[in-house]
VOPA-934703 format. One line per field, with one value per residue (C-alpha): x, y, z; residue in one letter; residue number from 1. Coordinates in nm, 4 decimals. Layout:
# residues N
c1 = (X/...)
c2 = (Y/...)
c3 = (Z/...)
res = (a/...)
n = (NUM/...)
This chain:
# residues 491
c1 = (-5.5523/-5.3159/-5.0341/-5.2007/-5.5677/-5.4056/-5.1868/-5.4819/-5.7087/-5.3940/-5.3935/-5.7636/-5.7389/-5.4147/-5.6198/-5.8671/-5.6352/-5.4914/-5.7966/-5.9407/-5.6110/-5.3785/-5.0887/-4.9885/-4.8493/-4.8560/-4.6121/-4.7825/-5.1312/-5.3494/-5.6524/-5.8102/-5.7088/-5.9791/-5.8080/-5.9389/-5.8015/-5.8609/-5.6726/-5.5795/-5.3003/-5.0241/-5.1601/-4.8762/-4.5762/-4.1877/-4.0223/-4.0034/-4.4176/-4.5771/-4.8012/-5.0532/-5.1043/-5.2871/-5.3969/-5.3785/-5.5685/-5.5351/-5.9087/-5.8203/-5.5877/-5.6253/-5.2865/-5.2717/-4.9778/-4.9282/-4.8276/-4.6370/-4.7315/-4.5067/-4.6788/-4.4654/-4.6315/-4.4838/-4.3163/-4.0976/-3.9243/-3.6468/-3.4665/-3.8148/-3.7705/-3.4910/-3.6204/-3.8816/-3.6562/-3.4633/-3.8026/-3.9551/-3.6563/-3.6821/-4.0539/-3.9562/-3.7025/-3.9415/-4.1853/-4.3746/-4.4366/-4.3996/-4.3879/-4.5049/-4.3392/-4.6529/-4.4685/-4.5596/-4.5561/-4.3379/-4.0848/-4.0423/-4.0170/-3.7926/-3.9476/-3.9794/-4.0723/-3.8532/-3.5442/-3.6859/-3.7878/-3.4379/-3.3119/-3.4687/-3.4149/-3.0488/-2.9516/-3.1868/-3.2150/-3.5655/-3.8663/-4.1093/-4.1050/-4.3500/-4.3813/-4.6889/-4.7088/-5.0387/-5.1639/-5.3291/-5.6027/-5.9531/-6.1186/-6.4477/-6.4752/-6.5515/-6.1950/-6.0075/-5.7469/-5.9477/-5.8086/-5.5160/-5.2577/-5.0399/-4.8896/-4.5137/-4.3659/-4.5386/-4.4455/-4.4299/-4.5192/-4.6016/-4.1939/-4.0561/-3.9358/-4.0614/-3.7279/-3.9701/-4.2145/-4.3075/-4.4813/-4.7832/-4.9056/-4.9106/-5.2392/-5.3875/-5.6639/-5.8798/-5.7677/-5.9801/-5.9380/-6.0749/-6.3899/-6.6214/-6.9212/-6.8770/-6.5300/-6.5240/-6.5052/-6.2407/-6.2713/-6.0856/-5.8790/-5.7179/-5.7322/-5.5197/-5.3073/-5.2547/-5.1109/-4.8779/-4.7646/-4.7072/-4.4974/-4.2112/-4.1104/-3.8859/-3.9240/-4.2804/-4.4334/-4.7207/-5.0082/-5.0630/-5.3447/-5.5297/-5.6734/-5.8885/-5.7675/-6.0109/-5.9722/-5.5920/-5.6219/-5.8963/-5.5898/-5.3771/-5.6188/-5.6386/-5.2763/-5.1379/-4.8473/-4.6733/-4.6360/-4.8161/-4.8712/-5.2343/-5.2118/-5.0895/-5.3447/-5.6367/-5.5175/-5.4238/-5.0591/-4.7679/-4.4508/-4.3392/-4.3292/-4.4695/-4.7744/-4.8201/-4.7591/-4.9358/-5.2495/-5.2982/-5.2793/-5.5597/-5.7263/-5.7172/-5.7917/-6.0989/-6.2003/-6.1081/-6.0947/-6.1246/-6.5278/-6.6180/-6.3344/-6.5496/-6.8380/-7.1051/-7.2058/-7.4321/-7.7460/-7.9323/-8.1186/-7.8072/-7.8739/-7.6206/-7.6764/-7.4200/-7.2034/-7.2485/-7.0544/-6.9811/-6.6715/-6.4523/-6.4816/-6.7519/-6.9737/-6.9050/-7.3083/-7.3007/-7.5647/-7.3448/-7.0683/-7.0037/-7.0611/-6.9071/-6.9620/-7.3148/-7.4943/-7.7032/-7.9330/-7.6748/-7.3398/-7.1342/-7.1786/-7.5367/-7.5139/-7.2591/-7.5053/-7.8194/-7.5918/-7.4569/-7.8157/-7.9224/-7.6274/-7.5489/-7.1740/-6.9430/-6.7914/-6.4310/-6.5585/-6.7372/-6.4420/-6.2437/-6.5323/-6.4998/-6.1378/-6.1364/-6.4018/-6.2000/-5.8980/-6.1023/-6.2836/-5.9035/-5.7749/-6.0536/-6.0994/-5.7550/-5.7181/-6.0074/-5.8660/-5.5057/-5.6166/-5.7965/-5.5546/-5.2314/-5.4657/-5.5368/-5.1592/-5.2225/-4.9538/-4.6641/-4.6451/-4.4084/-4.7224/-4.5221/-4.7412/-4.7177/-4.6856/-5.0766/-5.1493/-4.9181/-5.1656/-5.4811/-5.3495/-5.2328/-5.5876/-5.7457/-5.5774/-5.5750/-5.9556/-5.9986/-6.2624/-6.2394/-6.5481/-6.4445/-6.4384/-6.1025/-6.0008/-6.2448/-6.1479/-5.8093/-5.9827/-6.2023/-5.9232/-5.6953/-5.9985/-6.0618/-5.6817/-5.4825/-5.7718/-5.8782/-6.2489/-6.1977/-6.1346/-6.4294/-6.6503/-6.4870/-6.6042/-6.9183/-7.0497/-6.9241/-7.0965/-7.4531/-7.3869/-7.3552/-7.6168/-7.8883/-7.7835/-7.9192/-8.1967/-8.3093/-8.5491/-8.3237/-8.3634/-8.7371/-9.0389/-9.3838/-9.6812/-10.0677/-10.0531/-9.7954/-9.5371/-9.2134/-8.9590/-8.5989/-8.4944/-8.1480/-8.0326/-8.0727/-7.8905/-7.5834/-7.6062/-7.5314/-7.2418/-7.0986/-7.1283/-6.9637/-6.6645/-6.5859/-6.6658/-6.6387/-6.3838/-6.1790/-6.1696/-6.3533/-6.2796/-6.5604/-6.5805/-6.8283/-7.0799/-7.0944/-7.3572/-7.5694/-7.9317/-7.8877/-7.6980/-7.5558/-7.6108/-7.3269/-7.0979/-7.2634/-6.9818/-6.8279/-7.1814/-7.2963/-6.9407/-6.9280/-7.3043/-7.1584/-6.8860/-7.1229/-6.9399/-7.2862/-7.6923/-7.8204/-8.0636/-7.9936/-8.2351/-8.3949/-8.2054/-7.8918/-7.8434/-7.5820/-7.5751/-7.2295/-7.0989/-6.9041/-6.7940/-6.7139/-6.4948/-6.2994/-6.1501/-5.9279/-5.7612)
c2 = (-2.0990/-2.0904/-1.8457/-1.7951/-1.7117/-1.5071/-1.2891/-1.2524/-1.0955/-0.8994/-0.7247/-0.6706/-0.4771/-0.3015/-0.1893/-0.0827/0.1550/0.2658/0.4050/0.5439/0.7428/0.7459/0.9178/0.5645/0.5395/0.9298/1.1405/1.4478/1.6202/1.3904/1.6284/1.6099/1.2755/1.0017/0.7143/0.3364/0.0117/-0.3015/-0.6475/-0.9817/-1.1802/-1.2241/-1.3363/-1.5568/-1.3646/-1.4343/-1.4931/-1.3589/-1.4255/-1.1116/-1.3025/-1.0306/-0.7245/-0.3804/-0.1927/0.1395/0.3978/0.7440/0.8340/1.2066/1.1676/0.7869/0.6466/0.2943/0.1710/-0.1735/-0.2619/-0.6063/-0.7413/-0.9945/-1.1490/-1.3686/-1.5207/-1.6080/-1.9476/-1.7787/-1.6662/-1.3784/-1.5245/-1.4850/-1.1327/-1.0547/-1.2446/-1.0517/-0.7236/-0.9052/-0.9843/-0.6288/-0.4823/-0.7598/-0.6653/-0.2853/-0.5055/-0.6912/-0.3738/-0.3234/0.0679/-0.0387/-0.3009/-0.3563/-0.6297/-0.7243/-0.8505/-1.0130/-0.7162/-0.9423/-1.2641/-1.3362/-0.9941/-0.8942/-0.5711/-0.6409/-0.2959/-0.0070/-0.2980/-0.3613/0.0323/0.1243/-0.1300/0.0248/0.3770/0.3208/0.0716/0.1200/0.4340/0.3475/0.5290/0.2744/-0.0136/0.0240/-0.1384/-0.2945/-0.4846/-0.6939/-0.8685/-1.2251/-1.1967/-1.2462/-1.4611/-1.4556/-1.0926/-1.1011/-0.9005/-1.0780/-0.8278/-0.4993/-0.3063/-0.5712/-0.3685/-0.0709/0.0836/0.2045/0.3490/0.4288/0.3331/0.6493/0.4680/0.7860/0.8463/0.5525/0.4917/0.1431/-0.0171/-0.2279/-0.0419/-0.4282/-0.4923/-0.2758/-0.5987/-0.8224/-0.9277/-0.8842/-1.1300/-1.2035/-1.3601/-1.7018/-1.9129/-1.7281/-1.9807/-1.9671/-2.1925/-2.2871/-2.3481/-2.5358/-2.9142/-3.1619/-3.3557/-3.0200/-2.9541/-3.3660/-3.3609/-3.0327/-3.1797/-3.5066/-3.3324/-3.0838/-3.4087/-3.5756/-3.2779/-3.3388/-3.6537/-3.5278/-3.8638/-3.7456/-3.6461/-3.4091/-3.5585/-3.4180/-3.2377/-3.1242/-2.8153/-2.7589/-2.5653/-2.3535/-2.2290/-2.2585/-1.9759/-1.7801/-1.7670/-1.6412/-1.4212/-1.2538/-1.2727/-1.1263/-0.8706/-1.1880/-1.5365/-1.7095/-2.0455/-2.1738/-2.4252/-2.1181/-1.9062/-2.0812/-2.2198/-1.9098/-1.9608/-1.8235/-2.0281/-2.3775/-2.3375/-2.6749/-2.5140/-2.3922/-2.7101/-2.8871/-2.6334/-2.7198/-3.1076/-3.0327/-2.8154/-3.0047/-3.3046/-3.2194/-2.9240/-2.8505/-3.2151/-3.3625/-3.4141/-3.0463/-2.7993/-2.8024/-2.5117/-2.6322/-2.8619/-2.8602/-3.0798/-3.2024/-2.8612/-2.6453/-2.5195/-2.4843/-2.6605/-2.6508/-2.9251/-2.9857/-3.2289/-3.2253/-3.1705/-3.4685/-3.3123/-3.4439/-3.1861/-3.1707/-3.2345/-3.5155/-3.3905/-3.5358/-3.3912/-3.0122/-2.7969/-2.5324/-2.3057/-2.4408/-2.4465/-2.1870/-1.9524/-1.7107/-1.9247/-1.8690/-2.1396/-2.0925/-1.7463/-1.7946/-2.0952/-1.8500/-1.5283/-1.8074/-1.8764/-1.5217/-1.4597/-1.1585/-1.2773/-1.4594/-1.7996/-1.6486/-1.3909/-1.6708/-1.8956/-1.5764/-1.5025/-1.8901/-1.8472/-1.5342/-1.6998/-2.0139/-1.8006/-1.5603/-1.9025/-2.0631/-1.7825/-1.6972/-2.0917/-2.0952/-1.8077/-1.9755/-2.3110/-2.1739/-1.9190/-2.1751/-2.4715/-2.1765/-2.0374/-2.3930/-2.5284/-2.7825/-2.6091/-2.3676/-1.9962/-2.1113/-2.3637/-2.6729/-2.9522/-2.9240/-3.2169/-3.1913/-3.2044/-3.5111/-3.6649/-3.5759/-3.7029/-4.0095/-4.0605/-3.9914/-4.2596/-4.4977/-4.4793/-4.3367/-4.1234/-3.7790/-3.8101/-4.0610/-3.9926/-3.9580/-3.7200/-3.4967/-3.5167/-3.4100/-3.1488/-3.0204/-2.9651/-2.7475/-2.5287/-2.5072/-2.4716/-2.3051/-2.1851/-1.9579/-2.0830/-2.0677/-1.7231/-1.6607/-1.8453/-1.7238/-1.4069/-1.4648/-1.6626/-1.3395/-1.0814/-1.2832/-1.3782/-1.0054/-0.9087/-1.1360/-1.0866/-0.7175/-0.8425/-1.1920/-1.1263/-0.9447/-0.9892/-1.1131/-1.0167/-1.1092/-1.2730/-1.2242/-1.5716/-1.4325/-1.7163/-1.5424/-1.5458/-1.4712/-1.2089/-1.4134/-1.1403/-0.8790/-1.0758/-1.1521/-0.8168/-0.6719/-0.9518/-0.8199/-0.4444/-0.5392/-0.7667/-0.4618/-0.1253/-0.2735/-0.5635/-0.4101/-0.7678/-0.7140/-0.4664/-0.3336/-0.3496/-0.2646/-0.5218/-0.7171/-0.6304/-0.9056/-1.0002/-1.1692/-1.0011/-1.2308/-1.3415/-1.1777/-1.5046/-1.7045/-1.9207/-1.9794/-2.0639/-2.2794/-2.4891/-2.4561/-2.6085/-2.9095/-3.0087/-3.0020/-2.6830/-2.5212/-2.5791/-2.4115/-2.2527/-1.9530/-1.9657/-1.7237/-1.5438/-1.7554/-1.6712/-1.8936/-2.2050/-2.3701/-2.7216/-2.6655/-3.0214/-3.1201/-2.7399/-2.8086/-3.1508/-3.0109/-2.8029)
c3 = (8.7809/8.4846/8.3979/8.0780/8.2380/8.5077/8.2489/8.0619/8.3730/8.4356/8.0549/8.1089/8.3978/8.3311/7.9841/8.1939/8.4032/8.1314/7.9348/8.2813/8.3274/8.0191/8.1788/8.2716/7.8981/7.7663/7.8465/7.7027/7.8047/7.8639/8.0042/7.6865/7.5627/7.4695/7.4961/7.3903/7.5145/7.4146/7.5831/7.3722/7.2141/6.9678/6.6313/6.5153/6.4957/6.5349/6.9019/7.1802/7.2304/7.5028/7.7613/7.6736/7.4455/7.4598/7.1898/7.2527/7.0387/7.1017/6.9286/6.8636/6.6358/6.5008/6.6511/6.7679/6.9885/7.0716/7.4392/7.5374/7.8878/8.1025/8.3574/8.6417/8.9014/9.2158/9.1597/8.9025/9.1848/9.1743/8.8659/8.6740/8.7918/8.6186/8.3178/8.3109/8.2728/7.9456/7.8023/7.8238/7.6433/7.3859/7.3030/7.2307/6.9614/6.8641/6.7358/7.0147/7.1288/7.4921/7.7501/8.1032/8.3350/8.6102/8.8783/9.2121/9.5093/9.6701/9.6860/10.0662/10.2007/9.9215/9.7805/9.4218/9.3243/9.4242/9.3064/8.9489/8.9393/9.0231/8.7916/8.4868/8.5683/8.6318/8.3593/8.1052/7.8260/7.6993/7.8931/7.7129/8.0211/8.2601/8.6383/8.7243/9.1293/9.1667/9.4732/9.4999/9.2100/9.3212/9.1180/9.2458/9.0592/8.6363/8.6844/8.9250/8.9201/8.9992/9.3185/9.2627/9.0496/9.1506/8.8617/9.0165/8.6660/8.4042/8.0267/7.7760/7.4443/7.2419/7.1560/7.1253/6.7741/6.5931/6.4638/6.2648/6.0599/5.9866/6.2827/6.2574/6.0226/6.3019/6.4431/6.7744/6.8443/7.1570/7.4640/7.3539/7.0400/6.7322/6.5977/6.3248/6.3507/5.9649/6.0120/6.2740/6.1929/6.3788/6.0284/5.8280/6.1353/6.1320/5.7530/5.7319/6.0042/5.8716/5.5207/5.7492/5.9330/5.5844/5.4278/5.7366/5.5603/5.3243/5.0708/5.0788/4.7140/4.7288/4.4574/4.1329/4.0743/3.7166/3.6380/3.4085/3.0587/3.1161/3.4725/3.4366/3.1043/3.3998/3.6092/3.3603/3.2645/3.6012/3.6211/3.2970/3.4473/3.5941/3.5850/3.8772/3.9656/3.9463/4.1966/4.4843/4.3243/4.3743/4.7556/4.8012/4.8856/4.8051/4.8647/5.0073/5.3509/5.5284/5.6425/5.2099/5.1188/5.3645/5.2396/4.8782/4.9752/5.1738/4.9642/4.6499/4.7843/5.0316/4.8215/4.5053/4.4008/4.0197/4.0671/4.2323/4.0696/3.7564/3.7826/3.5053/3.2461/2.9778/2.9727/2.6322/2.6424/2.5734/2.9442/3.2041/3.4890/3.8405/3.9124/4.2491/4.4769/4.8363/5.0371/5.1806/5.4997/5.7588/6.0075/6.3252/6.3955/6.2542/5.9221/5.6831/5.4257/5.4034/5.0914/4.9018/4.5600/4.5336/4.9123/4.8629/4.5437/4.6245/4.5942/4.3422/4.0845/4.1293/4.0359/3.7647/3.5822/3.6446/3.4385/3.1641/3.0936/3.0555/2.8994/3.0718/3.1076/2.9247/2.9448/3.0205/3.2660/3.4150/3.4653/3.6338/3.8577/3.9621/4.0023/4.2088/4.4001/4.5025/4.5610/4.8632/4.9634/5.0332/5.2037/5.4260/5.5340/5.5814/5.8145/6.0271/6.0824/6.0976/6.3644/6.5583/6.5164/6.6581/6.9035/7.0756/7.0534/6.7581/6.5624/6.6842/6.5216/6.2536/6.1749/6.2864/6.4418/6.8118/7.0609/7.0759/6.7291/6.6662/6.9451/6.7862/6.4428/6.6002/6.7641/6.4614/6.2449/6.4731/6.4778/6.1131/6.3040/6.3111/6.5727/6.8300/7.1822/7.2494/6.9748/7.0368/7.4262/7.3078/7.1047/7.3891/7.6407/7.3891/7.3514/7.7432/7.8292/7.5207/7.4160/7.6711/7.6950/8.0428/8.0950/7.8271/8.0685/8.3629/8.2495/8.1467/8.4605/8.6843/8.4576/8.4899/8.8276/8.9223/8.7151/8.7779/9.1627/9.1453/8.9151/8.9149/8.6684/8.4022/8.0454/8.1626/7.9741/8.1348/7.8247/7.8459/8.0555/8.2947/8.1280/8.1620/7.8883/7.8532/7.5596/7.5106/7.2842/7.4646/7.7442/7.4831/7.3808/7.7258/7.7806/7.5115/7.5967/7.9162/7.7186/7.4944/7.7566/8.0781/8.0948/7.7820/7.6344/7.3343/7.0720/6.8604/6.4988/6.2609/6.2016/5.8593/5.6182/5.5463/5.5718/5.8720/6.1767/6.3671/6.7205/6.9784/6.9881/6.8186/6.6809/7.0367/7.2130/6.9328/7.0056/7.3419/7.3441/7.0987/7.3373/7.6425/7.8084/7.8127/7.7591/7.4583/7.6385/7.8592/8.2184/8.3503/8.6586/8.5374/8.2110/8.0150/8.2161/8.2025/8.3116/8.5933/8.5994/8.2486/8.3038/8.6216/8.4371/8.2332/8.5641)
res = (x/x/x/x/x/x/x/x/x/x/x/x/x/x/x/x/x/x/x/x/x/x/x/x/x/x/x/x/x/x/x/x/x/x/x/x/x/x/x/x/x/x/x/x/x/x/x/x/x/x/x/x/x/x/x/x/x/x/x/x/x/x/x/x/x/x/x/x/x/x/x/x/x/x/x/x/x/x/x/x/x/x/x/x/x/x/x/x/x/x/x/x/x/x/x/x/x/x/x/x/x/x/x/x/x/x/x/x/x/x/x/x/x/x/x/x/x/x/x/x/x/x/x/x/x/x/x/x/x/x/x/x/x/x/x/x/x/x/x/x/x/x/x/x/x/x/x/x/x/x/x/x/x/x/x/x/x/x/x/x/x/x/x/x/x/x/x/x/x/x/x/x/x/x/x/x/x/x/x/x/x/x/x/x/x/x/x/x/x/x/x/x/x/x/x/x/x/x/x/x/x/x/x/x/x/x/x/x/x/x/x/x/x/x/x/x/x/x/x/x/x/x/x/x/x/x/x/x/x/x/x/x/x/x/x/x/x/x/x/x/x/x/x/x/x/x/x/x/x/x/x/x/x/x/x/x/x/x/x/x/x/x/x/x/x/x/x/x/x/x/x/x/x/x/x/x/x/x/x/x/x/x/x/x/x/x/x/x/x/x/x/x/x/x/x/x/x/x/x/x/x/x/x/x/x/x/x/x/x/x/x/x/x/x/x/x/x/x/x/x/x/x/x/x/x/x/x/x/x/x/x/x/x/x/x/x/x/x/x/x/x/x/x/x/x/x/x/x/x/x/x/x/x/x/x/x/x/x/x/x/x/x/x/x/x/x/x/x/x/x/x/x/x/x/x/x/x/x/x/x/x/x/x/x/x/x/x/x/x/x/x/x/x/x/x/x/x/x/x/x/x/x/x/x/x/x/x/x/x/x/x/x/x/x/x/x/x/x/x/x/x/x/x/x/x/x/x/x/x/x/x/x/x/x/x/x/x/x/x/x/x/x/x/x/x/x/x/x/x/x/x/x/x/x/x/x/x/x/x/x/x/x/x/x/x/x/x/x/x/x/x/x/x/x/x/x/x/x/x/x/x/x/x/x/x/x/x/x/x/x/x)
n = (1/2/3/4/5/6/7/8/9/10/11/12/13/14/15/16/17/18/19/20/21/22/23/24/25/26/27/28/29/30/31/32/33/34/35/36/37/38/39/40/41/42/43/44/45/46/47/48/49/50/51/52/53/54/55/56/57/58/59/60/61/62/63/64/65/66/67/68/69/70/71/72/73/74/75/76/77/78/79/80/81/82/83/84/85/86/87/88/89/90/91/92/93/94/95/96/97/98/99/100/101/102/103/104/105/106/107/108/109/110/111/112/113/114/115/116/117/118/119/120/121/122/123/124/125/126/127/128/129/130/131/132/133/134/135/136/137/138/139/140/141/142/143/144/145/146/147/148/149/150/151/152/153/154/155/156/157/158/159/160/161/162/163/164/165/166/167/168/169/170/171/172/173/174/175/176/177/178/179/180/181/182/183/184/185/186/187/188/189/190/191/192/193/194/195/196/197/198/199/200/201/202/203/204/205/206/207/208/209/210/211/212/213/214/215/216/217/218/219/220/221/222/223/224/225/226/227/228/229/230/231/232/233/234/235/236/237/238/239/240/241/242/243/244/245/246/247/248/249/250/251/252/253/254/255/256/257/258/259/260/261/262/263/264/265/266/267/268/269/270/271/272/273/274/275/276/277/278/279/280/281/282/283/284/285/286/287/288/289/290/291/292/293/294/295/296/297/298/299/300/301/302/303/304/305/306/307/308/309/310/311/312/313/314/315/316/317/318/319/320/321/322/323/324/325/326/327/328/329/330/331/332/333/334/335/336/337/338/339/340/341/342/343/344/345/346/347/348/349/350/351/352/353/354/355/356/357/358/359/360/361/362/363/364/365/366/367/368/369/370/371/372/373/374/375/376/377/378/379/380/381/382/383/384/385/386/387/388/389/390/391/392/393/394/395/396/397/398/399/400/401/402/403/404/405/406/407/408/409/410/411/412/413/414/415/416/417/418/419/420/421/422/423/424/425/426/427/428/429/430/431/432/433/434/435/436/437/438/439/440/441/442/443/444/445/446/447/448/449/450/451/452/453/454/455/456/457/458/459/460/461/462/463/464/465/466/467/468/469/470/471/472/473/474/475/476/477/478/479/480/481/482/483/484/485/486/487/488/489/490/491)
């Protein structure tokens, strides 16, 4: 298995540890302490990179602390040892409230522990490292680390003092690629690519683009304490940075093109009607070209056309509601393919193109399809390996497989005809109490409010299903039925 998988079973369990007995990382009282825990990764953020963090909330009184892990694995060898000491006192630079190397038990006899233990308690002032020893990780468990980690030091994170009050802003996401279903089109991912790819050359000129008077005096509008510039305010950017520039290429020409940044016309009627046109992106399924502003009765240039005709708003409040609209429409599609694109190594944290994304440009325009076979192949292996699909499989196989082990028929309900059927969302529902209360690889957040609650993982099941990882169908007594050998190529 992979460093990355392993470290991420490791911060599992260690958060689980910690929230069953949170003297491991408070140095005060804990006998009535409620402590939540919660395992994942570095959003992008500056160097040096944790192999794992833990959120730590202390629910009494609100406080969160953020805890870096350092996983080394056996190969590392003693030198990775002592690395592993530097980079624990570099993540208490970095922000972080503590750290906590997990280190082999032993290298060849050599006892790893009481050295390293002595090591920090003799050389180092800060309180905040922690010592965790782990034996062989057994992954036929849904935590392969459970009974597998001794913790030899604990890590006091309540006192030590942030030297950047900075770094509370820094994100902690999941241990697998962040995905949203409507988001998630290789066309907008090569696209965006392509223009980041294109912004490196430094003879290259970035296009022109025209904004309507009237949106441009919306902007303005919205804007009058400052000057701003409406081309970063309705991409949503705010400098030049390659990954800015490379942004409003892509925006205003897939999105916010000539034909679709208009919001209305007027037909022979004096009525409003929506100008609709569709996005130079292509779906991933293959139904055609995606749409924005005007998809749905509830999107916003439908709404805006339905007030102009009532005349229940004016033309300039109009053309700022449009504005505001594209604005939170660029930033929130943005922060979906950025997140995915980091999360599966097609760009770096700085939002450089990575080794992997130069391939799956390259593939792309050698093919000019965003579809063909081998792009998506190079697509489908950065979401199994840098993506962490794997362990989110991993993880769900073991949780069914235990569960339906007990039970064969869980999740089965029994008709008039004695046809059994599977209630799939009760069955997601209890895979994802188990992620978040069980595993501590899920943290809990309130659920949108919307019409339509939506399904637990839906976006990374309905993607999983269109690569082939997975049937869309859950069976009964199996649950979630994954393909084992489309998986184990990408080893």
């Amino acid at each position: 298995m992979s460093h990355d998988a392993e470290a991420d079973w490791a911060s599992a369990e260690l958060a689980r540890l910690i929230s069953v007995k949170p003297s491991f990382c408070f140095s005060s009282d804990t006998s009535n302490i409620e402590i939540s825990s919660y395992a994942g990764r570095e959003g992008r953020t500056d160097w040096p990179h944790a192999d794992g963090v833990i959120e730590v909330t202390n629910i009494s009184n609100q406080k969160t602390y953020n805890l870096a892990i350092e996983y080394k694995r056996p190969n590392e060898g003693l030198h990775g040892i002592l690395t592993a000491v530097g980079q624990s006192h570099a993540y208490l630079q970095k922000g972080y409230s503590g750290s906590f190397m997990v280190l082999p038990k032993n290298y060849n006899n050599f006892d790893t522990g009481n050295y390293v233990k002595g090591l920090i308690e003799n050389t180092s002032q800060s309180k905040s490292i922690g010592i965790c020893l782990y034996e062989r990780p057994n992954s036929n468990n849904e935590s392969p680390f459970r009974d597998k980690l001794e913790i030899i030091l604990p890590c006091d994170i309540e006192h030590r003092i942030n030297p950047k009050s900075s770094f509370s802003s820094v994100k902690i996401k999941t241990q697998w690629a962040h995905m949203r279903e409507g988001s998630f089109d290789p066309d907008a991912f090569y696209k965006y690519l392509q223009a980041l790819k294109h912004v490196s050359d430094p003879n290259f000129q970035s296009p022109l683009v025209e904004i309507p008077k009237s949106l441009e005096l919306a902007v303005k509008n919205l804007n009058t304490k400052k000057e701003i510039n409406i081309h970063n305010y309705l991409s949503c950017t705010t400098g030049n940075s390659p990954s800015d520039k490379a942004w409003r290429i892509f925006w205003f020409e897939n999105i916010l093109y000539k034909e679709n940044i208009e919001g209305w016309g007027i037909d022979s009627n004096g009525k409003y009607f929506v100008k609709k046109n569709n996005l130079k992106i292509n779906k991933f399924d293959g139904t055609g070209l995606k749409e924005f502003f005007s998809e749905r009765s509830d999107s916003p240039k439908v709404k805006l056309v339905k007030q102009l005709n009532e005349k229940s708003i004016t033309m300039s409040q109009a053309w700022e509601k449009l504005a505001e609209n594209y604005r939170a429409r660029a930033h929130s599609y943005r922060e979906d393919i950025d997140s995915f694109l980091e999360n599966a190594n097609l760009v770096d944290p700085h939002g450089r193109l990575t080794k992997n994304g130069y391939e799956f440009v390259d593939a792309i325009e050698r093919t000019k399809d965003s579809h063909d076979s081998f792009s998506l192949e190079i697509l489908k292996k950065a979401l199994i390996t840098d993506g962490g699909m794997r362990t989110f499989l991993h993880y769900f196989y073991k949780l069914s497989n235990q569960k339906f082990s007990e039970n064969p028929l869980a999740f089965t309900t029994k008709g008039k005809d004695n046809k059994l059927t599977f209630c799939k969302m009760e069955y997601l529902k209890y895979i994802e109490y188990q992620f978040a209360n069980k595993l501590k690889v899920l943290r809990k957040v309130s659920l949108r409010e919307g019409k339509k609650k939506r399904r637990p993982f839906q976006a990374e099941l309905s993607i999983l299903n269109k690569f082939g990882l997975i049937s869309k169908d859950c069976r009964i007594g199996v649950g979630l039925a994954i393909n084992w050998p489309e998986l184990e190529k990408y080893n």
